[in-house]
C-alpha positions as CSV (number, residue, x, y, z in Angstrom):
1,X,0.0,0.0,0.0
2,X,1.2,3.6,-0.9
3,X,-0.1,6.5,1.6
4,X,0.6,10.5,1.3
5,X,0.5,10.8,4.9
6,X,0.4,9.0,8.5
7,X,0.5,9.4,11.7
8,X,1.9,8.1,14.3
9,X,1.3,7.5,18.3
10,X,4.1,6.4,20.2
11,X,2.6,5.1,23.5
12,X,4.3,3.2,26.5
13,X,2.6,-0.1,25.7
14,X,1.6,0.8,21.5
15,X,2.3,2.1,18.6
16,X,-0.5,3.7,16.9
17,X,0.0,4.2,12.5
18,X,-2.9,5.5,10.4
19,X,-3.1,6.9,7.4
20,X,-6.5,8.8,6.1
21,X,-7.4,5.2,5.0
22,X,-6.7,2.3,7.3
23,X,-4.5,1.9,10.7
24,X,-3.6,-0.6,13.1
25,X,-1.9,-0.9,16.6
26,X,1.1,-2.9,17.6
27,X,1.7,-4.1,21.0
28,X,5.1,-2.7,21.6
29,X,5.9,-2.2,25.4
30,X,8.7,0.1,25.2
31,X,10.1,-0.2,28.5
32,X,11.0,-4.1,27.0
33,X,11.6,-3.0,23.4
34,X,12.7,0.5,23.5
35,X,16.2,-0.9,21.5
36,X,13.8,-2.5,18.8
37,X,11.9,0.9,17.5
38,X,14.1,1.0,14.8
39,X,13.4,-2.2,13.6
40,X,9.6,-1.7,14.2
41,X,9.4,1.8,12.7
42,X,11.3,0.6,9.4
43,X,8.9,-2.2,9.3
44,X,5.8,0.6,9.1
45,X,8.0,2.7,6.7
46,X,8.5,-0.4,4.4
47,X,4.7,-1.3,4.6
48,X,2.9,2.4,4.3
49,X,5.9,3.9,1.9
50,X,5.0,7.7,3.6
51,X,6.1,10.8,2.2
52,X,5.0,12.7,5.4
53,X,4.8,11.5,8.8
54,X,3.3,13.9,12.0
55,X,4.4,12.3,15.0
56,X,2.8,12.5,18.8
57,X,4.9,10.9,21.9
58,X,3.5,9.4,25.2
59,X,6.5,6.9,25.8
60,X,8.3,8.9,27.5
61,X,7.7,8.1,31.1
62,X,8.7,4.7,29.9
63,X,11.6,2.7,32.7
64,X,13.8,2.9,29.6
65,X,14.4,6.3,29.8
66,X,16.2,8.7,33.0
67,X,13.5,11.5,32.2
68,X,11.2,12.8,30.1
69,X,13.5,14.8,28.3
70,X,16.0,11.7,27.3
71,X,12.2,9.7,26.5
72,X,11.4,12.0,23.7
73,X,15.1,12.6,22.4
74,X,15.9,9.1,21.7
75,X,12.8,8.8,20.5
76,X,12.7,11.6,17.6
77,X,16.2,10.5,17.1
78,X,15.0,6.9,15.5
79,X,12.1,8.7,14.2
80,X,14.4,11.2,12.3
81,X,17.0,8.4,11.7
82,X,13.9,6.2,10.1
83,X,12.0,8.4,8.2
84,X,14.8,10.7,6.6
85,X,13.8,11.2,3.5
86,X,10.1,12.0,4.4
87,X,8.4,15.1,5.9
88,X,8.3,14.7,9.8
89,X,6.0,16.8,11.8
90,X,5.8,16.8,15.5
91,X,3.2,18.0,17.9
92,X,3.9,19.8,20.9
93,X,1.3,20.4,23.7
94,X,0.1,23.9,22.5
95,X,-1.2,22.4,19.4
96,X,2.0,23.9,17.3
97,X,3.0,21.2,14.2
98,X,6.7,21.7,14.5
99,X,9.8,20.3,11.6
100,X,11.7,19.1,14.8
101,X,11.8,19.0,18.1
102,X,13.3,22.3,19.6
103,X,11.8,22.1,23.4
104,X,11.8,18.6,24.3
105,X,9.4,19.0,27.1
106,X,6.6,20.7,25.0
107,X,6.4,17.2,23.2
108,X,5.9,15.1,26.3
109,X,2.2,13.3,26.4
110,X,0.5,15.3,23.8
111,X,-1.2,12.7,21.6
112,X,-4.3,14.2,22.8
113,X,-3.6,17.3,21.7
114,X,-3.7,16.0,18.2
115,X,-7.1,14.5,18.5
116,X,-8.9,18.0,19.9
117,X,-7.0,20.2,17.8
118,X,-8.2,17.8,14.7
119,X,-12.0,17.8,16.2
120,X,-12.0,21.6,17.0
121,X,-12.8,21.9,12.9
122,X,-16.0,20.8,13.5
123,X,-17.3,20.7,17.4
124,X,-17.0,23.2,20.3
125,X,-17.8,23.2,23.7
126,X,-17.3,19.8,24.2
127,X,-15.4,16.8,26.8
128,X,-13.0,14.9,24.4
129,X,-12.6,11.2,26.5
130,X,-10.2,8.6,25.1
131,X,-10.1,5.2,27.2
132,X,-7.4,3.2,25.7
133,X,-5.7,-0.1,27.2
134,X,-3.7,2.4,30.2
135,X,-5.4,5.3,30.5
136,X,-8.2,7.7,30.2
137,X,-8.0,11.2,28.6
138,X,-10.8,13.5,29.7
139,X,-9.9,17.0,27.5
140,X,-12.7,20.1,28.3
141,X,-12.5,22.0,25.1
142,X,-14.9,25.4,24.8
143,X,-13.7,27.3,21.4
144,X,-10.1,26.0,22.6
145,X,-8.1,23.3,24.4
146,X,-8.7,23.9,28.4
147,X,-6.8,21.2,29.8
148,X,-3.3,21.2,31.2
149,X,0.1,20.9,29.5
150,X,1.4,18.3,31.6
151,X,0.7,14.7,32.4
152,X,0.5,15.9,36.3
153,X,-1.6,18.9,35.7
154,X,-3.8,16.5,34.1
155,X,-4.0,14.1,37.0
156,X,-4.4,16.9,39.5
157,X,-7.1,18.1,37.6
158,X,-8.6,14.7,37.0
159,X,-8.3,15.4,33.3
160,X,-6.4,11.7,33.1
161,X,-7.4,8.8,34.8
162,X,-4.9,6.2,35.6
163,X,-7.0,3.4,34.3
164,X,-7.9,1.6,30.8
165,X,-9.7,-1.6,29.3
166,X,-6.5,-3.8,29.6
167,X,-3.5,-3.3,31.4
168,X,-5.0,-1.5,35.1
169,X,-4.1,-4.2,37.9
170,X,-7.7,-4.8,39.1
171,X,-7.2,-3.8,42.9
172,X,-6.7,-0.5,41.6
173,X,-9.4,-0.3,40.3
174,X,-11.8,-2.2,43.2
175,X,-9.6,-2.6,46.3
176,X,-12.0,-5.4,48.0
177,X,-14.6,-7.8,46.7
178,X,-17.5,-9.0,49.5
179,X,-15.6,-6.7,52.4
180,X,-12.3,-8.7,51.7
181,X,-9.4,-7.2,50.2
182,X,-7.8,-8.1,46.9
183,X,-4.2,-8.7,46.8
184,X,-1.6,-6.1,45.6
185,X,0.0,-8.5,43.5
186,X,0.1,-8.2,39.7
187,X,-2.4,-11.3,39.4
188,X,-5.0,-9.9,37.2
189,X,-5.3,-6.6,34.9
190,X,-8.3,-5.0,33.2
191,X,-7.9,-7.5,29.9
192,X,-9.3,-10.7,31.6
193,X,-12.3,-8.4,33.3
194,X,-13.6,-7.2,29.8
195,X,-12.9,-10.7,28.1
196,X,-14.8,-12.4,30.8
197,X,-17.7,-9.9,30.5
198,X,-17.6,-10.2,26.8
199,X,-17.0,-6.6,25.9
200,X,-13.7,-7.5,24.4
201,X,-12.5,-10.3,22.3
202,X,-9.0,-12.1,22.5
203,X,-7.9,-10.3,19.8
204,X,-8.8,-6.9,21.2
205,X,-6.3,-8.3,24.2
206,X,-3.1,-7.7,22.6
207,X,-0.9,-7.2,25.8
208,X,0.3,-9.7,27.9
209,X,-1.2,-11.5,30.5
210,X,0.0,-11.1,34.2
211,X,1.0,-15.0,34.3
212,X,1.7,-15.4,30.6
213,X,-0.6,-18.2,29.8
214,X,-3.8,-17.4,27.4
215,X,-6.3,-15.2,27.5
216,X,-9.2,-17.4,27.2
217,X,-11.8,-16.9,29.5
218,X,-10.6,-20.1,31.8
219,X,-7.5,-18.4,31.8
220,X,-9.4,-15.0,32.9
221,X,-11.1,-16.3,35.4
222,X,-8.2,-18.5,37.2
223,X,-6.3,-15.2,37.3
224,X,-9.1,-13.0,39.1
225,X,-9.9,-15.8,41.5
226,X,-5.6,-15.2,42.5
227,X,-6.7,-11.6,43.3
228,X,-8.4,-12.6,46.3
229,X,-5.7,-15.4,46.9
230,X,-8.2,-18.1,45.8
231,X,-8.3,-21.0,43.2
232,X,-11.8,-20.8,40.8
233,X,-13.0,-23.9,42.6
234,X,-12.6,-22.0,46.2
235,X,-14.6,-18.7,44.9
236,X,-16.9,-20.4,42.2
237,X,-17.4,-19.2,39.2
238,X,-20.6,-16.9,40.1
239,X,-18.4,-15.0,42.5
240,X,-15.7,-14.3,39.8
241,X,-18.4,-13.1,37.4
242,X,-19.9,-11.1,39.8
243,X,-16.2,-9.4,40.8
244,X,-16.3,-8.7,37.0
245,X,-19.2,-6.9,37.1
246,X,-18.2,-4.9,39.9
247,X,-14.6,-4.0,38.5
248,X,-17.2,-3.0,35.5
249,X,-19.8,-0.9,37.5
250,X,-16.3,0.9,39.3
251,X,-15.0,2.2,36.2
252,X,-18.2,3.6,34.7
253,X,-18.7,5.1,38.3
254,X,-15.2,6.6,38.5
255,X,-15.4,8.0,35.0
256,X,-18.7,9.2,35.2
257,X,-18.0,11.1,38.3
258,X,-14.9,12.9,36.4
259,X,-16.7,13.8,33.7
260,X,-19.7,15.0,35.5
261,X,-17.0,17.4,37.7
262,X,-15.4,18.7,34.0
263,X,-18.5,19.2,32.3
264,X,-20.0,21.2,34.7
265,X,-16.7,23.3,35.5
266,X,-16.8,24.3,31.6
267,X,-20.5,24.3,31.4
268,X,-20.5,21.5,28.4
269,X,-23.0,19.4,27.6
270,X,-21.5,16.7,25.6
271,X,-19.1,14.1,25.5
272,X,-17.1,12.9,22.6
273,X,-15.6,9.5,22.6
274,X,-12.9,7.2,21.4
275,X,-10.9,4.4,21.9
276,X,-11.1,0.6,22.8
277,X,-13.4,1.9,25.6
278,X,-16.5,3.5,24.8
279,X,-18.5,1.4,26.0
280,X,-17.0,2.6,29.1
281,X,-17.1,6.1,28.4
282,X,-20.9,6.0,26.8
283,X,-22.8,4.5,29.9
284,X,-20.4,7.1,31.9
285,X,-21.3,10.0,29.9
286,X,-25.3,8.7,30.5
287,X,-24.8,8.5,33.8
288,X,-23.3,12.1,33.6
289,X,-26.2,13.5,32.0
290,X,-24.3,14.6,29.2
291,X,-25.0,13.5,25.5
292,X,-22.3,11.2,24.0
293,X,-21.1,11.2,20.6
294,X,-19.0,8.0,19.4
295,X,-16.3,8.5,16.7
296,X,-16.7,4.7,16.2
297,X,-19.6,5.6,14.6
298,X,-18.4,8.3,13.0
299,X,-14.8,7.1,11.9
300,X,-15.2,3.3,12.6
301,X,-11.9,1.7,13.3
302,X,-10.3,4.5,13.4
303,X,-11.9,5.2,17.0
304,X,-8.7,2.7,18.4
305,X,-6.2,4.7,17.3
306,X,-7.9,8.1,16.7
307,X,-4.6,10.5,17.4
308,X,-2.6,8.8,14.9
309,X,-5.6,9.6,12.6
310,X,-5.9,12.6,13.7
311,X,-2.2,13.1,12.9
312,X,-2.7,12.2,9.7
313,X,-5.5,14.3,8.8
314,X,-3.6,16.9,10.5
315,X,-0.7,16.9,8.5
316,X,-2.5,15.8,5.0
317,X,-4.2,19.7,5.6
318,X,-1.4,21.7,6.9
């Protein structure tokens, strides 16, 4: 395939490439692989043969790197080293499309950026909420971007949301079950919760597993019974479903609460959602209140991997 432009996402745990036509994500945990994004990134260059490329970087808080700083250096370095004879565009957290990288702290977390700064051609006054497989993005936009610049502004201000649909240990998420708490051990993440209430499928699980065995539902539900130090015989089945649910009900409560606090604070009255989680984020923004518009059902896959699209479109314009 030939494609004018794409973007890309370079997450912690992903990397995100889409061009205005078709995209994918690749389970890349950096922290493991950060001496393999060469390799990888040729392997996109080879495939989608770009002549521009807009680039947005969340890996840097990644174990690989000292700092942030050092995180999005080596990073533009194999981006630049890559993709030399195309067009690269970064994004910085003002919304500025930059030829390099000039302030490498401007460029730290700002894939979200991308995404409003793409939607703000069309809506205003609206919450921008992305729930991927780590986190959840909750952007207030009015005629511009209100959120903060950083990824601890963002937490103090309850604009992220340290949890997503498959990599979130579960006691973080529900720290007891039937007045009994779970363990703080890395027994069980997000993933087997949404598999074993079917709003996922194994494919849409493409990290690994706590114990590295399969992601069956078997597999799902052995792992949650360990959360609560128990075998699935000892807890029975029902019980495990029923912690599902729960874990469930907690994130839609959580992120309904947080959105309900940001919509009211910029006086917006709707919600517009992406990522592997809006079926998260659409019974959340109910709950809320607020009306919820799904850019799965306006952009269809796309919705997964929305600020590499968003790049893309970006980029393609400017």
């Amino acid at each position: 395939m030939s494609s004018f432009s794409i973007g890309l996402d370079i997450g912690g745990a992903n990397l995100k490439v889409a061009s205005i036509n078709d995209g994918k994500i690749i389970y890349f945990p950096m922290w493991k692989k950060w001496k393999e994004l060469n390799k990888q990134l040729f392997e996109i260059k080879k495939e989608y043969k770009p002549k521009s490329v807009g680039v947005v970087i969340t890996a840097e808080l990644a174990d690989s790197f000292d700092n942030k700083v050092n995180g999005i250096r080596y990073i533009s370095s194999v981006v630049n080293d890559v993709f030399d004879n195309c067009n690269i565009f970064y994004l910085d957290v003002n919304g500025n499309i930059k030829s390099k990288i000039d302030d490498p702290k401007l460029f730290a977390a700002s894939n979200w950026v991308a995404s409003t700064k793409f939607l703000l051609r069309y809506y205003e006054n609206f919450l921008f909420a992305d729930m991927g497989s780590t986190t959840t993005d909750l952007i207030p936009v009015t005629n511009k971007i209100e959120a903060g610049k950083t990824d601890y502004e963002r937490l103090r201000r309850k604009e992220l949301i340290y949890f997503g649909i498959l990599r979130t240990p579960i006691f973080y998420v529900l720290p007891e079950f039937d007045s009994t708490p779970l363990a703080s051990e890395y027994f069980s993440i997000t993933g087997d919760i949404f598999t074993l209430t079917g709003d996922i499928s194994v494919k849409d699980y493409n990290c690994e597993t706590p114990d590295g065995r399969d992601k069956g539902k078997e597999d799902c539900m052995r792992r949650i019974a360990r959360t609560l130090c128990c075998d699935v015989d000892e807890i029975g089945k029902d019980n495990i479903f029923k912690l599902a649910k729960l874990v469930k009900e907690e994130m839609i409560k959580k992120t309904s609460k947080a959105i309900e606090t940001l919509a009211a604070k910029y006086k917006l009255n709707k919600v517009i959602g992406c990522g592997i989680g809006e079926f998260i984020l659409k019974k959340a923004s109910k709950h809320a209140g607020l009306d919820y518009i799904s850019l799965k059902d306006k952009f269809g896959d796309f919705s997964s991997i929305f600020p590499a699209y968003a790049m893309a479109r970006l980029i393609d314009n400017d």
